[in-house]
C-alpha positions in Angstrom: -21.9 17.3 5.3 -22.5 17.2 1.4 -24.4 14.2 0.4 -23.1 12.6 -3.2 -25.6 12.1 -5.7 -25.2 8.4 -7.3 -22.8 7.7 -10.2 -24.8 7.5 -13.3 -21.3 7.8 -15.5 -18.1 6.8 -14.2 -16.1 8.1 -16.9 -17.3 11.8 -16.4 -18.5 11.7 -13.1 -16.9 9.1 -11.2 -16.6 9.0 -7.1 -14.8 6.5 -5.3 -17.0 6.7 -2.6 -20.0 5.6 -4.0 -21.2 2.4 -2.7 -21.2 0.0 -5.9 -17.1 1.1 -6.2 -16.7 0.4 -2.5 -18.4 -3.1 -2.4 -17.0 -4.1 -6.2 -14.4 -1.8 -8.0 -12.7 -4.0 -10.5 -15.2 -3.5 -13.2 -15.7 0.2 -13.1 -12.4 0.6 -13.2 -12.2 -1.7 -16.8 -14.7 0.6 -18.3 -12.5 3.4 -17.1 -9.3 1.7 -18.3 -11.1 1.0 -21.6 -12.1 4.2 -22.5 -9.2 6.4 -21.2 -6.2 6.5 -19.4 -6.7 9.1 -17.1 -10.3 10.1 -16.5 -11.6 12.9 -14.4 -14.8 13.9 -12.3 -15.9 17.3 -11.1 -16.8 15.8 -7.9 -14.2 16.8 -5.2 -13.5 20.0 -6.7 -12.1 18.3 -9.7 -10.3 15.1 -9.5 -8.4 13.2 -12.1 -8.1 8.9 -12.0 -5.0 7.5 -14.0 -6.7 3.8 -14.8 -3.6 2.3 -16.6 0.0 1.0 -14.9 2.0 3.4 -17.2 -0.4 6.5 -16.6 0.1 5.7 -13.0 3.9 5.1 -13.4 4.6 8.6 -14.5 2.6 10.8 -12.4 4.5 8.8 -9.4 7.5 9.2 -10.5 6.6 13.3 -11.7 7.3 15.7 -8.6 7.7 18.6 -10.6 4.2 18.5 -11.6 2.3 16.7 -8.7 3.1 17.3 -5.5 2.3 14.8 -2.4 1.1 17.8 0.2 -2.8 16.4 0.2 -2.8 12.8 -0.1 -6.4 12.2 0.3 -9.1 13.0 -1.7 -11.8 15.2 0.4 -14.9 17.1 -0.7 -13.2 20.0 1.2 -9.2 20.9 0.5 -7.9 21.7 4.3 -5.0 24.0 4.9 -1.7 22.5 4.2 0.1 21.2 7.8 3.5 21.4 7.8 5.0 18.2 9.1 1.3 16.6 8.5 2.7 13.3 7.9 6.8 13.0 7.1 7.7 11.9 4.6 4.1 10.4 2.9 3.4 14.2 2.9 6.6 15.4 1.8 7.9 16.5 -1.5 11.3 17.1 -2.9 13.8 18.1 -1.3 12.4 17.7 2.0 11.0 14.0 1.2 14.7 12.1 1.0 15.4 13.2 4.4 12.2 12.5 6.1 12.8 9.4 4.4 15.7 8.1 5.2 15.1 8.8 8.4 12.5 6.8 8.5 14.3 3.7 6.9 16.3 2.2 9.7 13.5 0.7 11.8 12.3 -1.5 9.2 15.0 -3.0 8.0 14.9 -7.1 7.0 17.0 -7.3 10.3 14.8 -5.4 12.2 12.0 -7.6 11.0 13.3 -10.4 12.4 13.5 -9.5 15.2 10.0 -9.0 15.3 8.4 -11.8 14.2 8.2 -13.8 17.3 5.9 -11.1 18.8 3.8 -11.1 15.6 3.1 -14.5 15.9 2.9 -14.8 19.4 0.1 -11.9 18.7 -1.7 -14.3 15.9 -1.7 -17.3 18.5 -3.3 -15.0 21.4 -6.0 -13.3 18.9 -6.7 -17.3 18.0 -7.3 -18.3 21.2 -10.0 -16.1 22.1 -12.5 -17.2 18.9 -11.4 -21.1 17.9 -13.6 -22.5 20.5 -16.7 -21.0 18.8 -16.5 -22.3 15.5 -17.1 -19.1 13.6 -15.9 -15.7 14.0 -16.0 -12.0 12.4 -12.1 -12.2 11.3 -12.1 -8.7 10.1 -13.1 -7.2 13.7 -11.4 -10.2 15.9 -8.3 -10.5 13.5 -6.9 -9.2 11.2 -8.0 -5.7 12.7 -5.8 -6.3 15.9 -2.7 -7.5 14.1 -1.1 -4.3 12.8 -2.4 -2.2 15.6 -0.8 -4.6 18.4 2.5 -4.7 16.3 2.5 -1.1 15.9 1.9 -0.3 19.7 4.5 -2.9 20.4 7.2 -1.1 17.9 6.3 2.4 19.5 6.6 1.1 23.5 2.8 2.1 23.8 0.2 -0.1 25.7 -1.2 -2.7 23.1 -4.5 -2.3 25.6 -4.8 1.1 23.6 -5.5 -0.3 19.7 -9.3 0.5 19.9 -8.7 4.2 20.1 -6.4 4.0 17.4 -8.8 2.1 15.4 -11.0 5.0 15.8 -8.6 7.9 15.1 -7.8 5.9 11.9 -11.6 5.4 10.4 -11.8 9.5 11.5 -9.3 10.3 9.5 -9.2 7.9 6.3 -13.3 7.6 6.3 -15.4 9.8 8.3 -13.0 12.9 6.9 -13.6 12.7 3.3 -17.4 14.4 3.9 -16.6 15.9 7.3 -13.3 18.1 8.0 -13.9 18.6 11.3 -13.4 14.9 11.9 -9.8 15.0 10.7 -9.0 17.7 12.9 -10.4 16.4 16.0 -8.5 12.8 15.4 -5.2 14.4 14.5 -6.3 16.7 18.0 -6.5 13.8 20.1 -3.4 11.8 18.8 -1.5 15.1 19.4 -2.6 15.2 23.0 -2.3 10.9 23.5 1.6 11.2 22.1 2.8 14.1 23.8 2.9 12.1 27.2 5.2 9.2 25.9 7.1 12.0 23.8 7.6 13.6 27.4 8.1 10.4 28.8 10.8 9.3 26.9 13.0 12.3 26.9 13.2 11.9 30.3 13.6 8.5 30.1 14.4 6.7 26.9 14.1 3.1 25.8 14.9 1.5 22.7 11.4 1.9 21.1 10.1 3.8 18.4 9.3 6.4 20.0 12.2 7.2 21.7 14.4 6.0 18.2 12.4 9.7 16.9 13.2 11.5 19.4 17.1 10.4 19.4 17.1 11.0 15.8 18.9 13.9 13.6 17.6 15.8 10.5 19.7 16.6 7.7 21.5 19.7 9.4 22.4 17.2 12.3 19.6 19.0 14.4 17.1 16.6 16.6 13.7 16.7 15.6 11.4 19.6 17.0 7.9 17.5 18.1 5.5 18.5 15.4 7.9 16.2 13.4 8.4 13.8 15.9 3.9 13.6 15.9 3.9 13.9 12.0 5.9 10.9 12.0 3.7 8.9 14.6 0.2 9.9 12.7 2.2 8.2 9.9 3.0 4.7 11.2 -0.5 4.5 12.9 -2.4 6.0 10.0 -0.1 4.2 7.1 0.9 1.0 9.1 -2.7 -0.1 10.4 -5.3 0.3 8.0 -3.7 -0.8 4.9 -1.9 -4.0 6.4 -5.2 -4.6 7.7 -7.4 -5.0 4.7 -4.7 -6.8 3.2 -4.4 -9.7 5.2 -8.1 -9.0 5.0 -8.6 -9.5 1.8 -5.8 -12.7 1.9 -8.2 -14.5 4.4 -11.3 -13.5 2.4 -10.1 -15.0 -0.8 -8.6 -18.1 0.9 -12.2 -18.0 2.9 -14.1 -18.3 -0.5 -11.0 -20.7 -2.5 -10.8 -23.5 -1.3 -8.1 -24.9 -4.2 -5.6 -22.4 -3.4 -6.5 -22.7 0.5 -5.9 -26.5 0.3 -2.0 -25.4 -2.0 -0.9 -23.2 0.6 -1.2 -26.1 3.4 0.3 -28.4 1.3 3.1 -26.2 -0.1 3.6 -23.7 2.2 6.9 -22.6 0.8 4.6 -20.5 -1.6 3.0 -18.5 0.6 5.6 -15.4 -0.1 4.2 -15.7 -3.8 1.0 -16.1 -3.0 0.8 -12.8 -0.6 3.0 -10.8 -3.5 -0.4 -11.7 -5.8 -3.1 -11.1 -3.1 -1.1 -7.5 -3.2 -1.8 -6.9 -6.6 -5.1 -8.6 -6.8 -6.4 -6.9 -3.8 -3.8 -3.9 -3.2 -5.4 -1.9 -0.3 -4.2 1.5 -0.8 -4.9 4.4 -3.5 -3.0 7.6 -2.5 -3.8 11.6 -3.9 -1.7 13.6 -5.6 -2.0 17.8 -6.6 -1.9 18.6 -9.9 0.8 21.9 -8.9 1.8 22.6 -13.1 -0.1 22.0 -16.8 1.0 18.7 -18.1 0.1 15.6 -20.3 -0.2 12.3 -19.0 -0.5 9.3 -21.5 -1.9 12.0 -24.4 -4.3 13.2 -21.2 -4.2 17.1 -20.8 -4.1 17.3 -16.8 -4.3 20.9 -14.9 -3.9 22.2 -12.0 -6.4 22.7 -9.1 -6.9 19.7 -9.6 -6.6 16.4 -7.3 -5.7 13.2 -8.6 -6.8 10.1 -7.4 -3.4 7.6 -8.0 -4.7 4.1 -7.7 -2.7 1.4 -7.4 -5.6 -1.0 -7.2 -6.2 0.1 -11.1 -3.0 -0.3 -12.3 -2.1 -3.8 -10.6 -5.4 -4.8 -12.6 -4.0 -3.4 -15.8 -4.4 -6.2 -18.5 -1.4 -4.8 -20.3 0.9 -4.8 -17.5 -0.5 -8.2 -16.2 -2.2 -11.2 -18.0 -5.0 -12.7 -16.5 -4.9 -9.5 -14.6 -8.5 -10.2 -13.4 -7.5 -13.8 -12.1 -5.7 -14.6 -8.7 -2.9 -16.9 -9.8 -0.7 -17.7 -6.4 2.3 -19.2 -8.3 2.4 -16.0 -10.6 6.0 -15.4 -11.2 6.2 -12.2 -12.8 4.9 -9.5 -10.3 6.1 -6.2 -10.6 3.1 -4.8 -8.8 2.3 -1.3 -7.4 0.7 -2.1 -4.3 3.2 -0.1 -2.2 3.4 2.5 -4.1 5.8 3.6 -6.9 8.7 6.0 -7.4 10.0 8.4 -4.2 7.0 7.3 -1.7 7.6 4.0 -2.3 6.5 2.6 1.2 8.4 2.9 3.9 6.9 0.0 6.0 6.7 -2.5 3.0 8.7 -4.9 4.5 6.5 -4.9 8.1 3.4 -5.4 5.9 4.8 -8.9 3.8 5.6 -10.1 8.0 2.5 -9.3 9.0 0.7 -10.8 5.8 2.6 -13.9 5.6 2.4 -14.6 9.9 -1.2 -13.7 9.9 -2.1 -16.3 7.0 0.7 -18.8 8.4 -0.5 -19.1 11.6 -4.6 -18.9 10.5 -3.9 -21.6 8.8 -1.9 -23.8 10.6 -4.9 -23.9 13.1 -8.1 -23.3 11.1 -7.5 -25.1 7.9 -10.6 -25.4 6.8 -13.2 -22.1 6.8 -15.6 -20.7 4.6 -17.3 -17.6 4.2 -20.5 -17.5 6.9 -23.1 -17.8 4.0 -25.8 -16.2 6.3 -23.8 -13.6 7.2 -22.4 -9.8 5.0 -18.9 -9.0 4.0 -18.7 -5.2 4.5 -15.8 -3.7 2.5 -14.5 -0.2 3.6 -14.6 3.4 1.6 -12.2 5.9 0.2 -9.0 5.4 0.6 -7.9 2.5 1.8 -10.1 -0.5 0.9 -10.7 -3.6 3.1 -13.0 -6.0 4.6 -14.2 -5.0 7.7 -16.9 -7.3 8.6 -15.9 -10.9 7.6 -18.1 -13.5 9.2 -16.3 -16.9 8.8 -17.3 -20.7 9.7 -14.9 -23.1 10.4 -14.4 -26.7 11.0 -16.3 -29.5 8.5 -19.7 -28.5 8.0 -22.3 -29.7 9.5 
């Protein structure tokens, strides 16, 4: 497992893996920003960073010349899977398909329908911690959320979230310095979903699950498993992690703001706005592309064999796209962030991660109004590609 030598220069030599990015991005990537719109490292086997909205805009919306087959940036470049992760890992003309396919379950209606069990899931999580006065939200929170929704869409036991927390941190952590990780997650997901993929073409039900397995590809054919499992790896890996460190993040600025903490309660009608700028303040997720063709980005000469590192985080902080784009402002009425992604791979689940954001905060803070951050205690953000807390010690109550 290579070890990576400290950034000295992260305009030449940059690595989103290093520690000082991981615990405090924002202003590595100003100097970035400030010195070129697309940067590049040789780290990774050679990587490219867009660091401005625009840059970012156009290598989304450019297929030709990036393609979405690896969309995470690893030491090691693994064989391309077929069906990895439909359609997050699918370019044209295979994406619209996958895509559309994918659509249906996570309509506005279909959100709705949910959100009773989202909060009912809030309330129960609650329960268990508000007795004690303090609590590690990040691992008796905002973790569970997303996970129990998820199992709850996909007719699995919600009992089961702790293995899929650890298939998830195998595969968007532990597998940027250690291949062998991925494949043994991806290994052990195959082997947990092929029993309810069984199960439910003997008997279906009107989950997920059996929603994949009743559904028809674009030559009116049913889906063959490996894309009924590509599409599973991609609601647990894409639907749990990211919505995660987003109410995450939420909660940790709310912990540490008391002003717009105190707003929220007294205006709650907000809070839709307010979780639209934690998005782009705090946007979890930066996604890969490969460079496939020779092109130029923003007067950038970009080539191929190379990765690219397509972070939205950068762009949503982009001074010229945003003003104040360094300050959380949770009335901000102009947002046309990037936090789900831009162009074809817009998300997919975008509208199950603003129920799950808004629920989580709603129903924190309609019974612990008043928290702080635990100053004895260490917020621990995560690395790579998906960035979030994950250990959030927080006091509640008047202080003593």
């Amino acid at each position: 497992m290579p070890e990576h030598p400290p950034v000295t220069d992260w305009i030449h030599d940059f690595d989103h893996t290093d520690q000082r990015w991981t615990d405090n991005p924002y202003p590595i990537w100003d100097e970035m920003r400030k010195a070129s719109p697309v940067v590049h490292t040789n780290r990774f086997q050679g990587c490219y960073l867009p660091t401005t909205y625009e840059a970012v805009r156009q290598i989304s919306h450019d297929t030709e010349h990036f393609s979405s087959r690896r969309v995470i940036v690893r030491d090691e470049r693994p064989e391309v899977v077929r069906n990895a992760a439909p359609p997050i890992t699918s370019d044209p003309p295979e994406h619209k398909p996958a895509k559309q396919l994918m659509l249906p379950p996570f309509t506005p209606d279909a959100m709705k329908k949910l959100e009773p069990r989202v909060r009912a899931i809030c309330n129960e999580l609650i329960d268990e911690f508000i007795a004690d006065g303090k609590v590690d939200a990040a691992d008796r929170y905002t973790k569970h959320i997303p996970v129990r929704t998820i199992a709850h869409m996909l007719g699995i036991p919600e009992s089961d979230s702790d293995v899929f927390i650890k298939w998830i941190h195998m595969i968007l952590e532990l597998s940027i310095k250690d291949e062998s990780k991925l494949m043994q997650a991806v290994q052990e997901m195959t082997a947990y979903f092929t029993g309810f993929i069984e199960e439910r073409r003997r008997k279906p039900t009107d989950d997920l699950i059996s929603y994949l397995i009743k559904a028809k590809d674009k030559d009116g054919q049913p889906l063959d498993d490996s894309q009924v499992l590509g599409s599973l790896r991609l609601l647990l890996i894409a639907g749990i992690d990211t919505t995660w460190s987003g109410i995450g993040a939420s909660l940790w600025h709310l912990a540490k703001t008391p002003a717009d903490r105190d707003r929220l309660i007294r205006e709650p009608e907000l809070m839709p706005t307010a979780i639209e700028e934690f998005l782009r303040a705090y946007s979890p997720v930066t996604m890969a592309r490969e460079v496939m063709k020779e092109t130029v980005i923003e007067g950038c000469p970009v080539k191929p064999n190379n990765m690219v590192l397509l972070s939205f985080p950068a762009a949503n902080r982009d001074p010229a796209m945003f003003p104040d784009a360094d300050k959380v402002i949770i009335d901000r009425k102009e947002n046309r962030h990037a936090a789900f992604g831009l162009g074809i791979h817009r998300c997919v689940g975008s509208n199950l991660a603003r129920l799950e954001m808004i629920v989580a905060i709603e129903e924190w803070l309609k019974r612990i109004p008043d928290f702080r951050l635990d100053p004895a205690g260490r917020v621990a953000w995560s690395q790579g590609t998906v960035r979030g807390p994950r250990k959030m010690p927080i006091l509640f109550g008047k202080a003593k």
